[in-house]
C-alpha positions as CSV (number, residue, x, y, z in Angstrom):
1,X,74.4,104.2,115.6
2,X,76.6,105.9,118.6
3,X,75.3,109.2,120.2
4,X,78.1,111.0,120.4
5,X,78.3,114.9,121.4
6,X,79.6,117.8,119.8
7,X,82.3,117.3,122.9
8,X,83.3,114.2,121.6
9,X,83.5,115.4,117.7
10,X,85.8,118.6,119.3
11,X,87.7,116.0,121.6
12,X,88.4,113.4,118.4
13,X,89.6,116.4,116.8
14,X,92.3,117.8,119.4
15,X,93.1,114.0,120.3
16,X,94.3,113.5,117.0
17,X,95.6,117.1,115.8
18,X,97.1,118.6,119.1
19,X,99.1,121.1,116.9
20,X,95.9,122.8,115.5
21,X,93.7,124.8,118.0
22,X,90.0,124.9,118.0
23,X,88.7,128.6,118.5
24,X,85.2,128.1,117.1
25,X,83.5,124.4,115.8
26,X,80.2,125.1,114.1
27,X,77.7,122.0,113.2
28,X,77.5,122.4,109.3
29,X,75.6,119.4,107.8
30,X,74.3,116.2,109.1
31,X,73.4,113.7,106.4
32,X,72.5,110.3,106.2
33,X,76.3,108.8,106.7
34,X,77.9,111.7,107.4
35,X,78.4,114.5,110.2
36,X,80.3,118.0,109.3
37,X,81.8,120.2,111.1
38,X,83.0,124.2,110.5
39,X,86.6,124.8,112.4
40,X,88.5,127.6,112.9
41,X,85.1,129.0,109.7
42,X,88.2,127.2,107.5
43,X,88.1,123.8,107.7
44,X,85.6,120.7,107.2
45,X,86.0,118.1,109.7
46,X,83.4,115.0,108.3
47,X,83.0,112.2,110.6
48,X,81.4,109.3,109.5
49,X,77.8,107.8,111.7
50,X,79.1,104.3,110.2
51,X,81.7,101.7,109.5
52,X,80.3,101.5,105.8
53,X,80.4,105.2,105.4
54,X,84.3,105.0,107.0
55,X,85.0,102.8,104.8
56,X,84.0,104.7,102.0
57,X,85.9,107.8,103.4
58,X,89.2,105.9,103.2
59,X,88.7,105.8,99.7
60,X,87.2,108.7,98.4
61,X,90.5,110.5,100.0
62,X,92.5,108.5,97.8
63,X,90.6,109.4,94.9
64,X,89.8,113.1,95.2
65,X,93.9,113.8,95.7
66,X,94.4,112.2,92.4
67,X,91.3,113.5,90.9
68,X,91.5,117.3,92.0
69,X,94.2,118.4,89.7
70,X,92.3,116.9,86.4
71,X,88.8,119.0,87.3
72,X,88.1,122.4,86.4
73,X,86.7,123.5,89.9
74,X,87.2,123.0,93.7
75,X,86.2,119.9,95.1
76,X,87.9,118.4,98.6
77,X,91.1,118.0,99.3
78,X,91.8,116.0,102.5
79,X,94.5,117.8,104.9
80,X,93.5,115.8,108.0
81,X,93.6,112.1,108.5
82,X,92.1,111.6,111.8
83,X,91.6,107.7,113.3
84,X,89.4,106.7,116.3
85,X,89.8,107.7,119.8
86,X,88.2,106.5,123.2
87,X,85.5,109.6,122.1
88,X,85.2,108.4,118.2
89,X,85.1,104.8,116.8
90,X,85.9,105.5,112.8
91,X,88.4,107.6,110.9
92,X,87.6,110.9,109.7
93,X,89.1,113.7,107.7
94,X,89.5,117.2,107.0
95,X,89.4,119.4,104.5
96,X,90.0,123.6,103.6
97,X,86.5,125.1,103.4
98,X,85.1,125.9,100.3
99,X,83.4,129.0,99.8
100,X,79.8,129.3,98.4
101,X,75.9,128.6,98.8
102,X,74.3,125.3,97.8
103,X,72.4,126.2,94.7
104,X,69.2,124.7,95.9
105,X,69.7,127.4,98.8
106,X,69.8,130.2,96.5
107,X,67.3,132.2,95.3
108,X,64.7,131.0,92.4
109,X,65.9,133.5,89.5
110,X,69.6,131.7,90.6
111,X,68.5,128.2,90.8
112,X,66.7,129.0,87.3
113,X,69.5,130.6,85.9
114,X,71.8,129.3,83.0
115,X,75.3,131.4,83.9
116,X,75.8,127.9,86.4
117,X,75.6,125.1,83.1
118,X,78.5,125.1,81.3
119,X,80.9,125.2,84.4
120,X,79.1,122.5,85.5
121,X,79.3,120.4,82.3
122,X,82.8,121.0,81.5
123,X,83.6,120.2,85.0
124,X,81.4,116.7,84.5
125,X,83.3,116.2,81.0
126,X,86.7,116.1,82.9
127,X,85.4,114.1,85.7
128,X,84.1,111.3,83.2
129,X,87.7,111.7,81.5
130,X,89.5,110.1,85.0
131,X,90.8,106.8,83.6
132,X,88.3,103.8,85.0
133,X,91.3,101.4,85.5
134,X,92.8,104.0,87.8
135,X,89.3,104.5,89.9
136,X,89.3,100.8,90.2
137,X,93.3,101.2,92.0
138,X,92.3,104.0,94.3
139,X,88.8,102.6,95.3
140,X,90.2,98.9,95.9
141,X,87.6,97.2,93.6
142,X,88.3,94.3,91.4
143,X,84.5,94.6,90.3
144,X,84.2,96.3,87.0
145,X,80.7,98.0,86.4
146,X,79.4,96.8,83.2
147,X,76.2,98.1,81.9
148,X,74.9,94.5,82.5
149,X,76.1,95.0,86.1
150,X,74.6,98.7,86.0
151,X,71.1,96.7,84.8
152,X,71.5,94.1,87.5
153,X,71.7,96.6,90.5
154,X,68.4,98.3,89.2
155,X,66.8,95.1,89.2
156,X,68.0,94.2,92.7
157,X,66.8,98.1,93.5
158,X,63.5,97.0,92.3
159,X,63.2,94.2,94.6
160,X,63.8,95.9,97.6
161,X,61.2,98.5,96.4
162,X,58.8,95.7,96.1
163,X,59.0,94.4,99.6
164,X,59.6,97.6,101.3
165,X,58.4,100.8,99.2
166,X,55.2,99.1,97.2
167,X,52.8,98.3,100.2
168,X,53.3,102.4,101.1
169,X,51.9,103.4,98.1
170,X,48.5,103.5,96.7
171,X,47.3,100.8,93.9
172,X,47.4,103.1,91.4
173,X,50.9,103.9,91.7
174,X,52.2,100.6,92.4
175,X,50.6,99.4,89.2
176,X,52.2,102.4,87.2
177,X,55.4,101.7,88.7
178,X,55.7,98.1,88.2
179,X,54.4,98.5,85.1
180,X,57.1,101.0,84.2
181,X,59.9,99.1,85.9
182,X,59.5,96.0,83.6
183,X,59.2,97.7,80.6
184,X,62.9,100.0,81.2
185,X,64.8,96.5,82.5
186,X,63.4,94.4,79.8
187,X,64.9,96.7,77.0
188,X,68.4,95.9,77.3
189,X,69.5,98.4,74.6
190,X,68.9,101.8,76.7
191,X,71.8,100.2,78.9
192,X,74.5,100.1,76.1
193,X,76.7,102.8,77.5
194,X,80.7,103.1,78.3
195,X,81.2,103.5,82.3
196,X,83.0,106.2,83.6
197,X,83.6,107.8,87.3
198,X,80.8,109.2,88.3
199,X,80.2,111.9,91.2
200,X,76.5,109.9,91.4
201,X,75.3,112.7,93.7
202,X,75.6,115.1,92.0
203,X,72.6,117.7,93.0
204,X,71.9,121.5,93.9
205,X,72.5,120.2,97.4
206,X,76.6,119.9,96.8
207,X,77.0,122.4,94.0
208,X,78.4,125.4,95.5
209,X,78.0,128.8,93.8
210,X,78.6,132.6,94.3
211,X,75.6,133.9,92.7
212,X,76.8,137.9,92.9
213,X,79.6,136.6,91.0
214,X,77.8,134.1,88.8
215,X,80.6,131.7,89.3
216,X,80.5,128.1,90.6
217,X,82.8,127.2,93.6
218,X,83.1,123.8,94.2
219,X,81.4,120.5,94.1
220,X,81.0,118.4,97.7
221,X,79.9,115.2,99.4
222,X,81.8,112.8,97.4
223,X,80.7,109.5,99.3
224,X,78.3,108.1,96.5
225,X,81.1,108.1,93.3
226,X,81.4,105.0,91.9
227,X,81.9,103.9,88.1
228,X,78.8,103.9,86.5
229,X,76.0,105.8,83.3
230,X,77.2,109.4,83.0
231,X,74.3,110.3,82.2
232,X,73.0,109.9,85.9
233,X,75.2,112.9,86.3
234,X,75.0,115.2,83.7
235,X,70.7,115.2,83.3
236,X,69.6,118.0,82.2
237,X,73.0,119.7,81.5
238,X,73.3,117.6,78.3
239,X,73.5,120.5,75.8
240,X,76.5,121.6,77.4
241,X,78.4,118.0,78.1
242,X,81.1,117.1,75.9
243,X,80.8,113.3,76.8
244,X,79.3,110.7,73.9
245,X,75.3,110.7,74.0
246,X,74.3,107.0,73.5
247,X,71.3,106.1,72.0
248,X,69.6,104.9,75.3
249,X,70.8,108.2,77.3
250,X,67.6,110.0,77.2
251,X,65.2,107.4,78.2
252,X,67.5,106.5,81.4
253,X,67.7,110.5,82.6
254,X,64.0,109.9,82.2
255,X,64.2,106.9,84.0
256,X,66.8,108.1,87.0
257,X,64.6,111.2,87.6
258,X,61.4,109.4,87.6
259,X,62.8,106.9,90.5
260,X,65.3,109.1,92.1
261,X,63.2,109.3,95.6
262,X,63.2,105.1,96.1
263,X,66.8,104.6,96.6
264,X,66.7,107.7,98.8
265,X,63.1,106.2,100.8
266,X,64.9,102.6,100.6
267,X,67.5,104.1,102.7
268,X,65.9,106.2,105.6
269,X,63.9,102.8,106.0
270,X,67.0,100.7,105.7
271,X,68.0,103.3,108.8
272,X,64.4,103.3,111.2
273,X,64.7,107.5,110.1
274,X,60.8,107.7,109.9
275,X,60.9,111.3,110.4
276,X,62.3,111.9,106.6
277,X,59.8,109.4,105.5
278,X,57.0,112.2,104.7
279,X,59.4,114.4,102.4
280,X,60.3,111.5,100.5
281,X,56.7,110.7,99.9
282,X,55.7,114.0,99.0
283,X,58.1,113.7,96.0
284,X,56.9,110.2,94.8
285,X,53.6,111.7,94.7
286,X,54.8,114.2,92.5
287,X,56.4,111.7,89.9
288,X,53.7,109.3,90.5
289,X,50.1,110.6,91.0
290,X,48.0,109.0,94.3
């Protein structure tokens, strides 16, 4: 990991893009591969922490071009290509601003609200539409993700969990979870679904919304799409998704909410962040009682 300053991120910038002047460059998010920045209050400047997550950036701005005119809301669209500098080592990108609040940064009656659904399933309904064979052209794959492959990952999940997530919990849990585990990956039939591009993050956390307006804004933070269950997606927007309901869908949303802090715990590890360690407990504890 580099530790680079905000100088560097404005240098990287003005190294690359000498035609566009910086009057203000606000920190906006810092995640686990990526670092954003506000410039100009107009545009998002996203700069990788890691090859990997470069990588990925490469391709997600090929996809989201192609993708942005088939979805019914906002989502990125990549006006800067920067490449590495003596201040930055990766490639990074920029994008217009889009306006709005993360919903899980609105108020409750907002987040509890049911005005925000339907845009949101229609706009998951197109997304799951994008043809697969193209997804596999703009993301450079020649690996097609069956539901046997989809099955497979989960299993290889689960043996990272055992090694590095098991010994932190208590028995209890690790018993109910192990138990659990076996029984979802031994029934083969909740896994009979048709793969589609899927946003894979797709959470309060990069749903943007105007709540005086009641209108949704845009969807962000594209680095986890891949091809893979819609249903991972849509949740607990079902009654207003237009997509085929298969007959395993409901016991995988069970399944993907029930384990969705381990991939997230599996990763902070993966990365020696110990200080997100505690939050990430606190919500396996609340799926899976001490």
């Amino acid at each position: 990991m580099f530790k680079l300053t905000e100088t560097d991120y404005h240098a990287a910038i003005t190294e690359n893009f000498p035609q566009l002047p910086i009057e203000t460059c606000e920190p906006l998010h810092e995640g686990w591969a990526n670092r954003t920045f506000l410039i100009n209050r107009r545009l998002v400047f996203r700069f990788p922490k890691h090859q990997v997550a470069a990588h990925a950036l490469v391709r997600e701005i090929r996809l989201l071009t192609e993708l942005a005119p088939t979805v019914p809301l906002p989502i990125p669209q990549y006006l800067y290509h920067g490449h590495p500098t003596q201040h930055y080592p990766f490639v990074f990108g920029g994008y217009a601003f889009i306006e709005g609040t993360p919903l899980n940064q609105c108020p409750p009656h907002v987040q509890s609200a049911s005005w925000w659904k339907p845009p949101l399933a229609d706009f998951l309904s197109a997304l799951h539409c994008f043809p697969v064979d193209r997804v596999q052209d703009l993301l450079e794959t020649d690996v097609y993700t069956t539901p046997q492959a989809w099955q497979e990952g989960l299993t290889k999940m689960y043996g990272k969990i055992q090694t590095y997530i098991l010994p932190l919990l208590t028995h209890r849990q690790q018993e109910e979870l192990s138990t659990y585990f076996k029984q979802v990956m031994a029934n083969s039939s909740i896994f009979c679904f048709a793969p589609v591009l899927i946003h894979q993050d797709f959470y309060s956390h990069n749903i943007l919304v105007d709540a005086n307006r009641e209108t949704v804004t845009g969807i962000i933070d594209w680095g986890s799409c891949t091809i893979g269950d819609p249903a991972e997606d849509v949740g607990d927007l079902v009654a207003y998704y237009d997509g085929v309901i298969d007959e395993g869908w409901y016991s995988r949303c069970a399944f993907y909410r029930r384990t969705a802090p381990f991939p997230d715990l599996l990763y902070v590890l993966e990365h020696n962040q110990q200080e997100k360690v505690a939050s990430i407990m606190d919500k396996i504890d609340a799926l899976w009682t001490p």
